[in-house]
N, C-alpha and C positions, 0 to 999 in steps of 0.2 A: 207559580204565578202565571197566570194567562194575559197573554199583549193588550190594550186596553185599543179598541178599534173604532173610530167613530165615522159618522157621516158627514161629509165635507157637504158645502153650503155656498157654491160658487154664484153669481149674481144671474138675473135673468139675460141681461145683456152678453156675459160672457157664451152663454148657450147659443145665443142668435145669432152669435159672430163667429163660432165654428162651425153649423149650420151653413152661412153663407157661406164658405169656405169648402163646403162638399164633403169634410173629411165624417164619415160616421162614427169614426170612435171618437173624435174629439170632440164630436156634439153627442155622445153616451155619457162620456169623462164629464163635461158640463153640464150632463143633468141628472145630476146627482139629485141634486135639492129636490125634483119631483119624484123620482126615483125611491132614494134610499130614506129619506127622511119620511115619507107618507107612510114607509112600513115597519122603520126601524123603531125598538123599543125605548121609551121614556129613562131615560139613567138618572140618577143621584144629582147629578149636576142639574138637571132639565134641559139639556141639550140631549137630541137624539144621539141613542149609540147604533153602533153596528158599523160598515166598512164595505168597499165594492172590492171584490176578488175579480179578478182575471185569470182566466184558462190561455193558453194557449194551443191550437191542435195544426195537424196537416191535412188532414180528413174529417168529414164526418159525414152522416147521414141523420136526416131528419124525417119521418114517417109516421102512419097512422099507427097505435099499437094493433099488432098481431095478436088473436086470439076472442075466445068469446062469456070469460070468466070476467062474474060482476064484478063493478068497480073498478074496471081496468082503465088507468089515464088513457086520455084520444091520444096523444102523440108520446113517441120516441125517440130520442135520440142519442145516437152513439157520434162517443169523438175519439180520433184514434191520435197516436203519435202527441197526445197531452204531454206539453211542461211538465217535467219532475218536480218544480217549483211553481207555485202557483203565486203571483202577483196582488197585493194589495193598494189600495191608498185611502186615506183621509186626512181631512181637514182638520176637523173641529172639534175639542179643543188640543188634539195631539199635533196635527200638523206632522202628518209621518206616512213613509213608502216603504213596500218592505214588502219579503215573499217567506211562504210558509210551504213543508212538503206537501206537494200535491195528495198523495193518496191519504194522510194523513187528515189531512182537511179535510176532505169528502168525506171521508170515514165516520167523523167526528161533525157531521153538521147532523142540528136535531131538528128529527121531523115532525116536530111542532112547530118552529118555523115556519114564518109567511114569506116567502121565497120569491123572487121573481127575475128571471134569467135574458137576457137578451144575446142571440148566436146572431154574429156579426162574418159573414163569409159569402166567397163570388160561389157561385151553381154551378158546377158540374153535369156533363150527361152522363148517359151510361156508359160512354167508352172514355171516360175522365177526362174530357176538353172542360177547363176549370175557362168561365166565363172570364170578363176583363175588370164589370165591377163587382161591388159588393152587395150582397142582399140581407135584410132585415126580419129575424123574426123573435117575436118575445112573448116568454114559456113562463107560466106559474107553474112554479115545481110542485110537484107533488111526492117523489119518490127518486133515490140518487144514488150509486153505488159502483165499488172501483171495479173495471173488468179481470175476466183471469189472463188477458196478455199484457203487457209492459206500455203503459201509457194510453191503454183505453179504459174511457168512465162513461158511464149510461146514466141518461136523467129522463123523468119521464113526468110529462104534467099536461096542459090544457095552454092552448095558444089563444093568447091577451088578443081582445077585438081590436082593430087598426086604430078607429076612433081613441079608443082609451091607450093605447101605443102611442101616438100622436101626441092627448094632452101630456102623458106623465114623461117622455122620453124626449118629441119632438122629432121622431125619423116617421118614414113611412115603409110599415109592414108590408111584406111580399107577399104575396096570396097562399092563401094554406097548400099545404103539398099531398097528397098522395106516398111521393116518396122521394126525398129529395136529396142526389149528391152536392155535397161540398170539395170545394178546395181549401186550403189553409186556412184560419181564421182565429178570430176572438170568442171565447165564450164569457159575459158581464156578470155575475150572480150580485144582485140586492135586496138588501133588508136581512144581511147576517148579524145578529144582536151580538157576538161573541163566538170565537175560537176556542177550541180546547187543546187544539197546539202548546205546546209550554213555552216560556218564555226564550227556553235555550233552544226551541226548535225553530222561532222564527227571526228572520233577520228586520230592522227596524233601522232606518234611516230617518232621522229626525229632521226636520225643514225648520225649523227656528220659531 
């Protein structure tokens, strides 16, 4: 049986008031509703399904893809020191938190899916002086897969125009990079219609 995952639908005011607040994850976590519900698929019920996943890493790098073979996504990014458990939540109508194996997950998302990621971390330079704030960017996925060392995953897609960043999220995009180090951060993935996790593989916390 696979976990039933849906898209929580928190109010617009809730959004505005993490926003004033400064914190960028808690105004990601609030805007779900533009977010995850614009891409998540229509379910039985006619509430949106699907679920926001959270990464966690220590590093990462985000860059133009390498290389000069068609069809290569513009950007990539590696995240290293990823969570063995990757983090979910929704609202509606499970009203549930819960984390499922990382490499597992990644494994198992299909690339039919309309995808779209938002890496929330401070900039690093090249000799790792990790900045003080945070920086914004959000990636239509196109292409994802686990690395061959312990807690690195590669995702690779096209970076969302700020404008359209802005109406569906509410943060303000960092300017495209060239090649950019990170410090610790969030990785947000939305519009996952379903897991193929098993039931016994993920844990679920119920909110009432």
């Amino acid at each position: 049986m696979r976990p039933s995952l849906v898209s929580a639908t928190p109010t617009l005011h809730s959004r505005r008031a993490a926003l004033r607040g400064g914190s960028l994850v808690l105004a990601l976590a609030a805007g779900v509703e533009r977010g995850t519900a614009q891409e998540a698929t229509p379910g039985t019920t006619g509430a949106a399904t699907g679920a926001v996943f959270v990464h966690t890493f220590s590093s990462g790098n985000l860059f133009k893809t390498q290389g000069s073979g068609p069809g290569l996504p513009p950007y990539t990014l590696y995240l290293r020191d990823a969570g063995d458990r990757t983090l979910f939540f929704a609202e509606r109508p499970e009203a549930a938190i819960g984390v499922v194996p990382t490499n597992r997950f990644v494994d198992e998302l299909a690339t039919g899916d309309q995808l779209t990621a938002v890496l929330v971390a401070p900039p690093a330079d090249i000799s790792g002086v990790v900045e003080e704030t945070e920086s914004v960017w959000v990636i239509a996925l196109s292409d994802w897969g686990v690395g061959e060392d312990p807690g690195e995953l590669t995702y690779q897609g096209s970076l969302v125009p700020p404008a359209e960043a802005e109406e569906r999220f509410g943060v303000t995009s960092a300017p495209e990079p060239t090649w950019q180090n990170t410090g610790a951060g969030y990785f947000f993935i939305f519009g996952v219609p379903e897991t193929g996790v098993v039931e016994s593989e993920a844990l679920r916390l119920m909110l009432g």
